[in-house]
C-alpha positions, 0 to 999 in steps of 0.5 A: 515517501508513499510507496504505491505497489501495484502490478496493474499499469493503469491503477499504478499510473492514477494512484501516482497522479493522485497522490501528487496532486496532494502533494505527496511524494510518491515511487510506483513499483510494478510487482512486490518483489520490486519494492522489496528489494528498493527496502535496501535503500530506502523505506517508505513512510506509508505503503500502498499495497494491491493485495492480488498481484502476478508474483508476489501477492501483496499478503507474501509482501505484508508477510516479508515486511513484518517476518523483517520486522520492519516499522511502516504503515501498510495500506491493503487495497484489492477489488476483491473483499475476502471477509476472512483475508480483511481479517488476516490483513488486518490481524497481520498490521495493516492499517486499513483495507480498502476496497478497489475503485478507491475512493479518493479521501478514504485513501488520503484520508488512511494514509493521513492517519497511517502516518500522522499528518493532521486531517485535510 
């Protein structure tokens, strides 16, 4: 499953369509602190993750992940390109930094390579 985290409606809405018209399995979360409590039950095989969120940001969300240890891939997406957040994401464990509107086949293509599956 990909988890899409966004506190954004309409960008949730059309990552969700997108990802299912690849076929993927996909659970929208409105706020960081939603998914992290959803970890109880169930962790994704990739995450999606907004970086500029109400709340939680999504660097208080990457930041609760790795203090849990917790082994998934994270994907930060933001429409705003910090030089230096690229780099504290990126030192943190994330495995790509995209920015937002987001090109289609660099997300697939990220999420792909996050979790293994063979190029489209």
């Amino acid at each position: 499953m990909i988890a899409v985290v966004d506190d954004e409606e309409s960008v949730r809405k059309a990552l969700v369509r997108l990802l299912r018209a690849w076929d993927l399995d996909v659970e929208a979360f409105a706020s960081g602190q939603a998914f992290l409590n959803s970890l109880a039950i169930r962790q994704p095989d990739c995450l999606v993750l907004d970086l500029h969120m109400v709340g939680l940001t999504g660097r208080d969300v990457q930041r609760h992940i790795a203090a849990a240890k917790l082994a998934f891939p994270v994907i930060i997406m933001t429409a705003h390109d910090e030089p230096l957040l690229r780099e504290q994401c990126m030192a943190d464990g994330a495995t790509a930094y995209l920015r937002k509107p987001l090109v289609g086949d660099a997300l697939l293509g990220s999420i792909r390579s996050a979790v293994g599956y063979p190029p489209a």
